[in-house]
C-alpha positions in Angstrom: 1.9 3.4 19.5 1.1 0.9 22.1 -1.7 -1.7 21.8 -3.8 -0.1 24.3 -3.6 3.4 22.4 -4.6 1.6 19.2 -7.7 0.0 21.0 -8.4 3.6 22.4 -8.4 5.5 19.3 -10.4 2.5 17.1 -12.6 3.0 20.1 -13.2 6.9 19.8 -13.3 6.6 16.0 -16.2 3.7 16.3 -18.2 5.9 18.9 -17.5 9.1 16.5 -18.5 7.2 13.3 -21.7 5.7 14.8 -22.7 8.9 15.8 -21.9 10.2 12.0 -24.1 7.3 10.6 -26.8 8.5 12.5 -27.0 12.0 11.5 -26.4 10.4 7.8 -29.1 8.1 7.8 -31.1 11.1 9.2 -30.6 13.5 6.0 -29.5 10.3 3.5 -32.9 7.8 2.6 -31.0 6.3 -0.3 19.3 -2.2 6.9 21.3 -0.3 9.3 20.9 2.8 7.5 17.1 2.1 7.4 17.3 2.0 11.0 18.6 5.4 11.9 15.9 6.9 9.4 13.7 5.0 11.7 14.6 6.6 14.9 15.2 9.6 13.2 11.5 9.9 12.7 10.4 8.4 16.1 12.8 11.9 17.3 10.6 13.8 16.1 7.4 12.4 18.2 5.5 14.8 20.1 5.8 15.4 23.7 3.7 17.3 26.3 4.9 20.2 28.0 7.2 21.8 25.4 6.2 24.7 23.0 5.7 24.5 19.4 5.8 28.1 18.8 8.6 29.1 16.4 11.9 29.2 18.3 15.1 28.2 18.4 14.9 24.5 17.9 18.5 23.8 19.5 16.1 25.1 22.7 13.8 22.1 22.3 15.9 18.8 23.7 16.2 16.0 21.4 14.3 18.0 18.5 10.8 16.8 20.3 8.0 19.2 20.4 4.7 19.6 22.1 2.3 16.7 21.7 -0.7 18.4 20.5 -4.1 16.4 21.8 -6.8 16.8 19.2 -9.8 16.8 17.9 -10.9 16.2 14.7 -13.5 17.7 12.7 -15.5 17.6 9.0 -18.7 18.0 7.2 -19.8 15.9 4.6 -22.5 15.8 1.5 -21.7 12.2 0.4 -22.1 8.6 1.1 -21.7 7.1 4.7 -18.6 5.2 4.0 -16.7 8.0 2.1 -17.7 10.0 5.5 -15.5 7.2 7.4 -13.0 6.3 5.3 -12.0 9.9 5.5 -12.4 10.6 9.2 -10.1 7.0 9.7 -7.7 8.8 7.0 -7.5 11.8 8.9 -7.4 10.2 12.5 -4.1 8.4 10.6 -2.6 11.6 9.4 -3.1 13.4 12.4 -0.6 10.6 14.3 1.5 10.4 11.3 2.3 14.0 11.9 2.7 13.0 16.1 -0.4 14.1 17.4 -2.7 12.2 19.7 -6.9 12.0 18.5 -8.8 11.9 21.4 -12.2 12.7 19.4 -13.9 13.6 16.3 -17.4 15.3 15.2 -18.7 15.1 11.8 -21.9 16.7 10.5 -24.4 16.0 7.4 -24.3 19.4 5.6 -24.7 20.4 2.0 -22.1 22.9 2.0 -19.7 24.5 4.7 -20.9 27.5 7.1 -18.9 30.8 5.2 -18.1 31.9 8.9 -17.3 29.2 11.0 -17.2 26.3 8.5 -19.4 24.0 10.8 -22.2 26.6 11.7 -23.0 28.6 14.7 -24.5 25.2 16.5 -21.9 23.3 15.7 -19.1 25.1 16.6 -20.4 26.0 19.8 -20.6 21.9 20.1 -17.3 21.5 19.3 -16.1 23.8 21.7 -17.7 22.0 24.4 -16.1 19.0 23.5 -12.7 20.4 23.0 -12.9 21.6 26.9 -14.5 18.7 27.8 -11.4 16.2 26.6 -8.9 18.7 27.2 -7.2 19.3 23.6 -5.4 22.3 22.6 -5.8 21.8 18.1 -8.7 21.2 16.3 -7.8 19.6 12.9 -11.0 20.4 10.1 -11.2 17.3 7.1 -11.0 20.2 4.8 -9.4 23.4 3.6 -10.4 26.4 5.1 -10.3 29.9 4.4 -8.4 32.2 6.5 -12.0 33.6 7.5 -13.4 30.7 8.7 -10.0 29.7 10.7 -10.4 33.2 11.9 -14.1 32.7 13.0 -13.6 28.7 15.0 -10.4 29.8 16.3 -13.0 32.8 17.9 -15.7 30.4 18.9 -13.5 27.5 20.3 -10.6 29.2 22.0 -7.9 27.0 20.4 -5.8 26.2 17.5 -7.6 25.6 14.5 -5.8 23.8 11.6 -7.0 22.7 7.7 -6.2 19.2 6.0 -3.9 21.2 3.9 -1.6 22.2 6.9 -1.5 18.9 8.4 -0.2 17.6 5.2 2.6 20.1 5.1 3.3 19.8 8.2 4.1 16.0 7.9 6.2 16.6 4.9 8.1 19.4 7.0 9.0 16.3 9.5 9.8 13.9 6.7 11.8 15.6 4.1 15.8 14.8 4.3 17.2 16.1 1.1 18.2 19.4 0.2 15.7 19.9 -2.7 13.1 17.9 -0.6 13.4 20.6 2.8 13.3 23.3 0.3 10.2 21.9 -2.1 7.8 21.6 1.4 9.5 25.4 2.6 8.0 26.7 -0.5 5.2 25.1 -0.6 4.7 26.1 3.5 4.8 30.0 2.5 2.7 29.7 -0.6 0.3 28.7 2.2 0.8 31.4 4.9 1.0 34.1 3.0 -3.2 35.0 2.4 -3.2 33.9 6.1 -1.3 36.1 8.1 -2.9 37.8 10.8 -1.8 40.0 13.4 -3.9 41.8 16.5 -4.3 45.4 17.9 -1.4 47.6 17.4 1.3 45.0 16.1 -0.7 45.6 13.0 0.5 49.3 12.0 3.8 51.0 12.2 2.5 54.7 12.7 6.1 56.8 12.3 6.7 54.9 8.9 7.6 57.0 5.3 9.9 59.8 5.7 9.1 61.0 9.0 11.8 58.4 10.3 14.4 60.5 8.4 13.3 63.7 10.0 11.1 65.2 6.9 8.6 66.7 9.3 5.3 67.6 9.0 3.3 66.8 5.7 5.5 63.7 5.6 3.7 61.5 7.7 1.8 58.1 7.4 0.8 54.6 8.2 4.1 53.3 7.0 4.7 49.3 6.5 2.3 47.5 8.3 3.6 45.0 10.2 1.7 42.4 8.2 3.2 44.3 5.0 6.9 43.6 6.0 6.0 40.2 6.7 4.7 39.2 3.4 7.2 41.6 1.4 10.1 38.8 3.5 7.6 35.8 3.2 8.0 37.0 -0.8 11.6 37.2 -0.8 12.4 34.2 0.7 9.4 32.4 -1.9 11.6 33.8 -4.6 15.0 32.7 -3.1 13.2 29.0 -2.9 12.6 29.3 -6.2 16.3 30.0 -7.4 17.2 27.0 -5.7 15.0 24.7 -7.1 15.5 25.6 -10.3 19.0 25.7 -10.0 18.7 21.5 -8.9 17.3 20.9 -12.2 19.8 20.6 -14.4 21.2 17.7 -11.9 17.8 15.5 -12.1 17.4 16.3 -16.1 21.5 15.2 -16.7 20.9 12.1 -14.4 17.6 11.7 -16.7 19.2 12.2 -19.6 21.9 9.9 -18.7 19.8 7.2 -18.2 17.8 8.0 -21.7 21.3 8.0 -23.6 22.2 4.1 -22.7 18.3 3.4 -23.0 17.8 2.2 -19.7 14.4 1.6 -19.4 13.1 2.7 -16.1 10.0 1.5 -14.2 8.0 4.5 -11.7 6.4 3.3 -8.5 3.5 5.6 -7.9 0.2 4.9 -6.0 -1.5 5.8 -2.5 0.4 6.8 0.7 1.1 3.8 2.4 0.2 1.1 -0.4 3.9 -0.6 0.1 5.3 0.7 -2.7 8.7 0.8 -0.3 8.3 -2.3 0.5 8.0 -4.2 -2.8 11.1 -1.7 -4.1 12.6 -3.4 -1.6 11.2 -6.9 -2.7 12.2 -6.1 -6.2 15.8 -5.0 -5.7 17.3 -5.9 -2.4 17.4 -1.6 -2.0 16.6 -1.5 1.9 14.9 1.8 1.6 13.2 3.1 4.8 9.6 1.4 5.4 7.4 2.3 8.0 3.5 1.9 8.6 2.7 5.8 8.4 1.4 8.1 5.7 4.5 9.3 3.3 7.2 7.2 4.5 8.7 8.2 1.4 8.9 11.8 0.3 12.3 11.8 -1.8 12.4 9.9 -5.2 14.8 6.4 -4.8 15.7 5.2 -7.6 17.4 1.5 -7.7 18.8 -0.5 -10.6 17.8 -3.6 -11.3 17.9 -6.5 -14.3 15.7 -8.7 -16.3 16.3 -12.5 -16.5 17.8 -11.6 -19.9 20.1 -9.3 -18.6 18.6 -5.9 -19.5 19.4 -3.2 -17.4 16.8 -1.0 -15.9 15.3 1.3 -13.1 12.4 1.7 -10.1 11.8 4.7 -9.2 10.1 5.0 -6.1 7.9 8.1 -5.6 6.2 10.0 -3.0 2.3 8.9 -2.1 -0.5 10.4 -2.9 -3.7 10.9 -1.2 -7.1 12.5 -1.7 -7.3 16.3 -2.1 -3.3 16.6 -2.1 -3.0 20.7 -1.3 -2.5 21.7 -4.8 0.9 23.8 -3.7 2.3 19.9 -3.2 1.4 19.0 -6.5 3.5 21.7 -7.7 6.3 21.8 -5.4 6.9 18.0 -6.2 7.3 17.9 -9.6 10.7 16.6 -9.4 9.1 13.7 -8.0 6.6 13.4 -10.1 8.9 14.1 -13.4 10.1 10.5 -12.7 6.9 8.9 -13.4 6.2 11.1 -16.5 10.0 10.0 -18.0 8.8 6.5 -17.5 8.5 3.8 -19.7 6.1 2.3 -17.3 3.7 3.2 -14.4 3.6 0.8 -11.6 0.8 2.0 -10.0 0.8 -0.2 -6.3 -3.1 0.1 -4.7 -4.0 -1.4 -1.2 -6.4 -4.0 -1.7 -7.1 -3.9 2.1 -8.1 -0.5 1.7 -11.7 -0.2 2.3 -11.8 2.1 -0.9 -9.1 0.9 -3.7 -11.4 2.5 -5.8 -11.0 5.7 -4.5 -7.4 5.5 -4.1 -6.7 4.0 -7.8 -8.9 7.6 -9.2 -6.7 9.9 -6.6 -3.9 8.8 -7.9 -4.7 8.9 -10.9 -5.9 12.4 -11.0 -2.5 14.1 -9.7 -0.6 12.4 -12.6 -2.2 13.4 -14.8 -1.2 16.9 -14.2 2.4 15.6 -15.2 0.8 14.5 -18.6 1.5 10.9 -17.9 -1.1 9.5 -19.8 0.3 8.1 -23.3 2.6 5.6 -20.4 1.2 1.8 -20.4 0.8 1.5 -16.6 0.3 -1.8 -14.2 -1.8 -2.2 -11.6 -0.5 -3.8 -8.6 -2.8 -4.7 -6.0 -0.4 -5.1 -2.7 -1.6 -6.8 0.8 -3.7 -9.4 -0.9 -2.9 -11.4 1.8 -5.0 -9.4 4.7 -7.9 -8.5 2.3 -11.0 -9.7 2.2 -11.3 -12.7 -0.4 -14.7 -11.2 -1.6 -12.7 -8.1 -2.5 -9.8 -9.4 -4.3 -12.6 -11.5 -6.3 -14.3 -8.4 -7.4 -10.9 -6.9 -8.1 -9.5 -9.2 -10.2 -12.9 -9.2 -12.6 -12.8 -5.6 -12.6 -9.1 -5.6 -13.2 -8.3 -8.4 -15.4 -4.9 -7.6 -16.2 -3.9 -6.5 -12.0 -1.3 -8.5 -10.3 -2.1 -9.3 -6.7 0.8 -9.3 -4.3 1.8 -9.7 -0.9 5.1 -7.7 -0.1 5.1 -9.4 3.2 4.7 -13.4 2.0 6.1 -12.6 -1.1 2.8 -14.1 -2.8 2.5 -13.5 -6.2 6.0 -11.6 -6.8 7.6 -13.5 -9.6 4.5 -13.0 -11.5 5.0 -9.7 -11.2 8.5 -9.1 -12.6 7.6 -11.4 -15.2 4.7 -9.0 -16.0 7.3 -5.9 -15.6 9.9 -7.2 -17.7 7.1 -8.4 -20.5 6.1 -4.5 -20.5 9.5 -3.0 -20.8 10.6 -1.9 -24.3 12.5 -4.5 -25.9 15.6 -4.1 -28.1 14.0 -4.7 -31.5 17.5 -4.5 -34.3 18.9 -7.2 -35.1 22.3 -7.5 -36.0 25.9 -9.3 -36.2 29.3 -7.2 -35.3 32.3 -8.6 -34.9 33.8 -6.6 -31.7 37.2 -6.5 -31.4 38.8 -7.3 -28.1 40.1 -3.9 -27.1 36.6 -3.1 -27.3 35.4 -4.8 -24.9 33.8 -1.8 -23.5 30.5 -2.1 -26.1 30.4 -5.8 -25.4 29.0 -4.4 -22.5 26.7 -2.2 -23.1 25.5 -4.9 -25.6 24.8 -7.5 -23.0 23.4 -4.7 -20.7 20.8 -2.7 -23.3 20.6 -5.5 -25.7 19.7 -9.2 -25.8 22.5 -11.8 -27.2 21.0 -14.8 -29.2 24.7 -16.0 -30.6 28.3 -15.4 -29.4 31.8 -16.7 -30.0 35.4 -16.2 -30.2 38.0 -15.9 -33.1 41.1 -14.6 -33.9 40.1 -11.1 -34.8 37.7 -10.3 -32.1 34.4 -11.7 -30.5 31.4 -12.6 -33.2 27.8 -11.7 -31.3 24.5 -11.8 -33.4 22.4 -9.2 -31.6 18.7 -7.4 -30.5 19.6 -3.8 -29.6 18.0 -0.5 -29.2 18.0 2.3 -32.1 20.3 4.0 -29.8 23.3 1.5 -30.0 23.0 0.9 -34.2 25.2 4.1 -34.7 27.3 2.8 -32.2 28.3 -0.5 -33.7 27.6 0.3 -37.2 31.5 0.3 -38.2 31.7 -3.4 -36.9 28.7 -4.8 -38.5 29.3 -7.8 -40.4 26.2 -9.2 -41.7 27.4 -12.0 -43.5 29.0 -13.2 -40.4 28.1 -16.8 -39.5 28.4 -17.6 -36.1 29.1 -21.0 -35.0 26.2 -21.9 -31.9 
């Protein structure tokens, strides 16, 4: 996005949200890798002229589909900056996903219109302004049902789609792995299928039943509906997603269980889409995983290895973002994901202090882990892009949050007190003893120096001496060469 489109759209969502304060205050008195991932997802940007309708995609040159000029739309009960922080969210999703805003209309009401979501009057409004600026998708800061799709779709004479879609529909261009593509499928068809419609006669099959096979008269009837067949295959495919998924299990829990056998202690990145928990991975470990400025850069878990200044071998895991109302068929289809936070031994939760709501983010986030029962994990707040925020803020912050660390991905400010806080949080090998290992073992030397902390170590005749901290795990391990009356020389 050029310069001048960024001064157009904060332009259209200043005019939109002054308008929105107006009706409020009316009702409200109180590496090289990286960079083919890069251009793999500029690809997919939208262009006019070409269809979006399903189709063979080899049809649509360079994988590019229509641009799709919008407009957004929501209603809102609350406070005035909740009302624009999620208009701006949406306005981001929307070009996230490779659409262009060209305007927006919100409207103070206690609870939507049953029919058309926005009311008679305001739909009618809307539909001016969609001919008016020429768009061809309205996108509505909310989930609809399929009636009130149904009934704006009927009003405004164009595309109507729910926060919900637009979500899937940007995971849809993101995902790369297998079990990613087939995670957002599923969670695509759990959403279509109370929605289908059809019109007119495409609906019924009349010479359906036997009648087909010749059984004749007092045979016939309606048949399968069109609609029918299409959620009896939309069912069939749901269940073949299914098999799939759980079929990649067993890979993610041996990997887990790998890692939980050496007791390497492993560190989740969670937090808000587009907080920069990519970018301090890549602070943190040298990993040079894709970052972009866009909602969920990230949608497949990376995990990197990494080590403490003592030598202790452990794990980030960086996970997909979150974000308010996350369609609940997400939570669900990411679990995988999400299982890597809850087999943490630490939360690193990474908020954006420039948001203009960290609050809001922190409780999001917050809220979708704990359907993964993440709760009894010691987590750390990381407030990144202290460096652009507002100084009043990050004073606030840091009273409210005592025990935060404030970073800066980008300057690098306040990063080594941040691993220093990880590795003080990590679990710690607690055992001590002294082994004599003998030199053809020099195989559990090094798992020693890599799960456990060596205070003493020399070298004899018979093998190497090493007085020890190690994890429950490794006692078993190195019981047989434990010689605790061993005095090593320092």
């Amino acid at each position: 996005m050029t310069s001048e489109d960024k001064e157009r759209r904060n332009a259209m969502l200043d005019r939109v949200l002054s308008r929105g304060a107006q009706a409020l205050d009316d009702h409200d008195t109180t590496h090289e890798d990286d960079q083919f991932d890069l251009a793999e997802r500029a690809a997919l940007t939208r262009v006019a002229g070409l269809s979006t309708e399903l189709e063979d995609i080899t049809e649509v040159e360079y994988r590019q589909v229509r641009l799709e000029r919008v407009v957004l739309a929501g209603i809102w009960n609350t406070t005035q900056a909740e009302a624009e922080n999620s208009i701006r969210e949406l306005a981001a999703l929307a070009e996230t996903a490779g659409s262009e805003v060209l305007d927006a209309l919100i409207q103070r009401r206690d609870k939507p219109d049953p029919g058309t979501y926005l009311g008679k009057g305001k739909a009618a409004e809307l539909a001016d302004i969609v001919a008016s600026v020429g768009a061809d998708t309205v996108i509505i800061d909310s989930e609809l049902a399929p009636s009130q799709r149904r009934g704006l779709e009927d009003v405004i004479k164009v595309k109507v789609v729910d926060r919900v879609a637009l979500i899937l529909d940007i995971f849809a261009q993101h995902a790369k792995s297998r079990e990613g593509k087939a995670q957002v499928e599923l969670a695509q068809l759990e959403y279509l299928l109370p929605r289908l419609r059809g019109w007119g006669e495409s609906l019924s099959r009349q010479a359906g039943g036997r009648v087909a096979g010749g059984a004749g008269i007092g045979s016939r009837g309606p048949g399968e509906t069109k609609i029918e067949l299409d959620r009896r295959r939309i069912r069939a495919r749901m269940s073949k997603l299914r098999r799939e998924i759980n079929a990649m299990a067993p890979s993610r829990e041996t990997k887990r269980k790998n890692r939980a056998r050496h007791h390497v202690p492993s560190v989740a990145i969670v937090g808000y889409t587009n907080a920069g928990k990519s970018s301090l991975l890549n602070l943190l470990t040298n990993a040079e995983v894709m970052v972009q400025n866009a909602l969920f850069a990230t949608l497949d878990p990376t995990v990197r290895q990494a080590k403490t200044a003592d030598g202790i071998v452990f794990t980030y895991t960086d996970t997909v973002g979150f974000v308010r109302n996350l369609p609940h068929q997400l939570v669900e289809a990411f679990r995988s994901t999400l299982e890597e936070a809850a087999g943490s031994d630490l939360l690193l939760h990474v908020v954006d202090a420039s948001h203009p709501d960290p609050h809001g983010q922190i409780q999001a986030v917050r809220d979708v882990l704990g359907d993964v029962e993440t709760g009894d994990i010691p987590e750390l707040l990381v407030f990144n892009k202290s460096d652009i925020a507002e100084e009043a803020v990050i004073t606030g912050l840091r009273a409210e949050y005592p025990d935060a660390q404030f970073v800066s991905a980008v300057s690098k400010e306040g990063i080594d007190d941040l691993i220093d806080a990880i590795e003080n949080r990590l679990p710690v090998p607690d055992i001590d003893m002294t082994v004599l290992i003998p030199y053809e073992r020099g195989d559990l030397v090094s798992k020693i120096y890599a799960l456990g902390t060596v205070e003493h170590e020399s070298h004899g005749v018979e093998g190497t001496s090493l007085q020890v901290k190690v994890p429950a795990e490794l006692v078993d391990e190195l019981r047989e060469f434990q010689r605790p009356d061993l005095v090593i020389d320092e």
